[in-house]
N, C-alpha and C positions, 0 to 999 in steps of 0.2 A: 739452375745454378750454372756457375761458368765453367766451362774443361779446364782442369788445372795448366793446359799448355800454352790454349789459345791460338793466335796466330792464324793459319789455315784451314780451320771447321767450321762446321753446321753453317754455311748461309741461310740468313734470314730475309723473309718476304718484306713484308711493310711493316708496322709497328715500334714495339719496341723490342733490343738486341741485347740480349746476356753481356755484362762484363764483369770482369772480376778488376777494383779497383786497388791496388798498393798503395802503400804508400807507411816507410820506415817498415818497422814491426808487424803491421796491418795488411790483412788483404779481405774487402768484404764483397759479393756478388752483390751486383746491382743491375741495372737495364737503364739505356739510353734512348732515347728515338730512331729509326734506323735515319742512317745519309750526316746523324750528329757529328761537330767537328771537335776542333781545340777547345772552342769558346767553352762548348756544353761540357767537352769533358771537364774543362777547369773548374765548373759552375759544381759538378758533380763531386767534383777532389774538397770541395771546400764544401759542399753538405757534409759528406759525410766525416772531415777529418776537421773541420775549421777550426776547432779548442785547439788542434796540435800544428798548424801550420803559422810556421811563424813570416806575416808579410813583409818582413822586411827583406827576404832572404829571395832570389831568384831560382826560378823552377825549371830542370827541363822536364817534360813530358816524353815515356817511352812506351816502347809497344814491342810486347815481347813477340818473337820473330821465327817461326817454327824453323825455316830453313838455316838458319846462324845459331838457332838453340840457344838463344840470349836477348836480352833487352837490346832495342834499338833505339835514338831518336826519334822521335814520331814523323814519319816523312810528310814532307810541306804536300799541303791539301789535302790531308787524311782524312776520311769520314768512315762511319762505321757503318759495316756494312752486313756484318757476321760477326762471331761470338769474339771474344779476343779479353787480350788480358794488358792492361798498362799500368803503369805507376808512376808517380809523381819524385822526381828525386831533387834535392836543394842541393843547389851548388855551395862548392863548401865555403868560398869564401861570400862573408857576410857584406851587403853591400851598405857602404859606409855612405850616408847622403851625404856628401860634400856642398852639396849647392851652387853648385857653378854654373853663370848664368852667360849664355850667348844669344842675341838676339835673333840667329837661324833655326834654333833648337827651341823658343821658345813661344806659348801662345798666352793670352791674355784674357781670363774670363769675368766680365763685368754682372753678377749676379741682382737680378730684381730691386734696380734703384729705381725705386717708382714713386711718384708722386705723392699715392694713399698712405706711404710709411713715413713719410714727411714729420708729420706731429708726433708718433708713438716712436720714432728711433731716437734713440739717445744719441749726441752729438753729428745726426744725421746733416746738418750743414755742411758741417767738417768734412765727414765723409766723401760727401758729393765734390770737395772743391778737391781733396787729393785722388777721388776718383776722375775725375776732370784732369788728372795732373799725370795723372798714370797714361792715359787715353789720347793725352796731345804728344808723351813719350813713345807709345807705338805704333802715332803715322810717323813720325819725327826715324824710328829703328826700322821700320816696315815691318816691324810685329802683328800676327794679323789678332784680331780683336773678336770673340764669340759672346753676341751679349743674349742673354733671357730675360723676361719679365713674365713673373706669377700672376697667373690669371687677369690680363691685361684688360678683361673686357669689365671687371669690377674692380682691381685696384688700380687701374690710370696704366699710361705711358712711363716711360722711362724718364726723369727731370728732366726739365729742359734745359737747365747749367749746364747738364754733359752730352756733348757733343757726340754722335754718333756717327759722323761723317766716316765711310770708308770699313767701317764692321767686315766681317768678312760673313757674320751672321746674326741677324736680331730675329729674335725666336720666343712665342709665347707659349706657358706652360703651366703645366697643373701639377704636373710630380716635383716633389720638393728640389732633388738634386737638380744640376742643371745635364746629367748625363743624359740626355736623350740620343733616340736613334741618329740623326739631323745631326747631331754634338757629334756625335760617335765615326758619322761620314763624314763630315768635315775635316774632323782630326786628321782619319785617313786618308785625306786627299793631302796633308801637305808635310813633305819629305822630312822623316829624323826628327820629329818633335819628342823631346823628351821632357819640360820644364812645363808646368803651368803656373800661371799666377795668374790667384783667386782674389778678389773683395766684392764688396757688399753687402746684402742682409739677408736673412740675420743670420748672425755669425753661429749660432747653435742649432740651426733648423736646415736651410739652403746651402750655408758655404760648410757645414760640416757634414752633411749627407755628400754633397760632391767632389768634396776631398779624398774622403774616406773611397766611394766610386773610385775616382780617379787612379789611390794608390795602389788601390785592389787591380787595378791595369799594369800597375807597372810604369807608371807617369811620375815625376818626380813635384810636387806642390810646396808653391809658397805662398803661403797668407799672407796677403798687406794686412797689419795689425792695426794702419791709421788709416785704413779706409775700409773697416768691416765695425758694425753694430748690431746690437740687438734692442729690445725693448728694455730688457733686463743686464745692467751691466754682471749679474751675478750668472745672469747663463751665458754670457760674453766672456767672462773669465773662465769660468770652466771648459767650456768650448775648444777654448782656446790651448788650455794648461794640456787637457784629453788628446788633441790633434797633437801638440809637439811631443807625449807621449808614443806616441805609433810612427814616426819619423816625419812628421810634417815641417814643415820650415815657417815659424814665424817668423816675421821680419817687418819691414817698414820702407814704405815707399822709397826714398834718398838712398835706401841700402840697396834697391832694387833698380833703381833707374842707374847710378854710378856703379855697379859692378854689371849691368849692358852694356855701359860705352867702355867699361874697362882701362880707360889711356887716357890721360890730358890731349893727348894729339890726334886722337878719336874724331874723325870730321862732324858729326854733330854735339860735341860735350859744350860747344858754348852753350848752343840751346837748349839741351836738356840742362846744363848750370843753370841759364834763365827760369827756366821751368821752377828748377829746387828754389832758387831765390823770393821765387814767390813764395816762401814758404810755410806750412800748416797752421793755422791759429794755434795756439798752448790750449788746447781744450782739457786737457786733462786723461783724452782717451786712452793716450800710452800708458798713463800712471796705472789704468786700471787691466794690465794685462796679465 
C-alpha cells in the first residue's frame, strides 16, 4: 500500500509503483507502471472514481509534496518514479460550453464516408453533399481537415463527391472511434485547438465513440446534425439526444460555417454565403433529431 505522506520515499526499480489515488472523500492505493505520466494517471483517476467524476468540470492534478507538506500542481513532465500520493481536484467553477467557434482554434473530422455505406445509410446522399460543403469551407477558413475510413480494404474509399484535396490527414481504421494515435499526434502538432467538428457515420457507433474520446480530452465537440447518419434513424436519434446530454454541441452545418466567419465583412463570407446557397435538400434528416 501507499505511505500515507508520499512525496519522497521507497524508489522503485522497474515495474509497477504504489500510489495512493484521491480524489473528494476517497483515497484508494493502487500502482501505476514505473516512468507513468498525466495521461496514465488521469486513465487511472477515472478507473477507479468514474461514476463520481463529473466530465464536464476541469481537473487539476496534484502531488502531494513532502518538502511544502501540502498538495502541489503536478509539475509539467512528471512521471512516477517512486511511491507518491496525488489527487484529482475540480475546479470550482463549472465550465459552461458556450460554443464559440474561431477558425484558429478549430479542427474538422470527416468520419468513414465511404462508398460501401452508400445503400444502408439513411439520407447518405444528403450527407455527402453537406459534408462536401463543410470540407470546401475549411480550405476556403484554412481549417485543417482529419479524415478516416473504416477498414478501407473491405468497405471502399472515401466518396468520390468529397473532395479531399489538402486533408491535413486521411487515415484507415479498424477501432470504431476515429481517436487514434496518428489522430492524437496530429492534434498535437497544431497550436490551441480547442473546437472539433465531427460528421459522418454512423452517428451512434463512429461519431459517438469519438465524441465521447474527444470530450474525455478536454476538446470542446460539435456534431453536424445534417451531415451525420446512421442505418437506423432510431439509433441516430438517440445518439444524438445522449451526446447533447453530456455537453456536446449539436448543431448544423449554416450554424457552423457562419459563426466561423463571424462578420458580414469577414473577407471570405461571400464564399462561404455561395457555399450555404447551395443549400441542403429538405430531406427530412433534421426533422428526425
Amino acid at each position: 500500500s501507499a505511505a500515507p505522506g508520499g512525496g519522497g520515499c521507497t524508489p522503485a526499480g522497474g515495474g509497477s509503483v504504489p500510489v495512493l489515488f484521491c480524489f473528494s472523500v476517497f483515497a484508494r492505493p493502487s500502482s501505476v507502471p514505473h516512468g507513468a505520466g498525466y495521461e496514465l494517471l488521469i486513465q487511472k483517476f477515472l478507473s477507479l472514481y468514474g461514476d463520481q467524476i463529473d466530465m464536464h468540470r476541469k481537473f487539476v492534478v496534484q502531488l502531494f509534496a513532502e518538502e511544502w507538506s501540502q498538495y502541489i500542481d503536478l509539475p509539467k513532465g512528471f512521471l512516477v518514479n517512486e511511491r507518491c500520493k496525488v489527487r484529482l481536484v475540480p475546479l470550482q467553477i463549472q465550465i459552461t460550453t458556450l460554443g464559440n467557434l474561431t477558425p484558429s482554434s478549430t479542427v474538422f473530422f470527416c468520419c468513414d464516408m465511404q462508398e460501401r455505406f452508400r445503400p444502408a445509410i439513411k439520407y447518405f446522399g444528403d450527407i455527402i453533399s453537406v459534408g462536401q460543403r463543410l470540407l470546401q469551407g475549411a480550405r476556403l477558413l484554412g481549417i485543417p481537415v482529419i479524415v478516416t475510413e473504416q477498414y478501407p480494404k473491405g468497405l471502399g474509399s472515401t466518396v468520390q463527391e468529397i473532395d479531399l484535396t489538402g486533408a491535413k490527414l486521411v487515415l484507415p481504421k479498424t477501432k470504431f472511434s476515429m481517436v487514434l494515435p496518428e489522430v492524437e499526434a496530429a492534434l498535437a502538432e497544431i497550436p490551441g485547438v480547442r473546437s472539433i467538428v465531427l460528421f459522418g457515420v454512423e452517428t451512434h457507433v463512429c461519431i459517438q465513440q469519438t465524441a465521447l474520446e474527444l470530450i474525455g480530452r478536454g476538446l470542446e465537440v460539435h456534431i453536424v446534425a445534417d451531415a451525420t447518419s446512421s442505418r437506423s434513424m432510431m439509433d441516430r436519434m438517440f445518439a444524438l439526444e445522449r451526446l447533447a446530454r453530456t455537453g456536446i454541441i449539436v448543431t448544423t452545418s449554416e450554424a457552423i460555417l457562419l459563426q466561423l466567419v463571424a462578420d458580414k465583412e469577414h473577407p471570405k463570407f461571400k464564399e462561404i454565403q455561395n457555399l450555404i446557397k447551395a443549400s441542403a435538400p429538405e430531406s427530412g434528416l433534421l426533422s428526425k433529431v
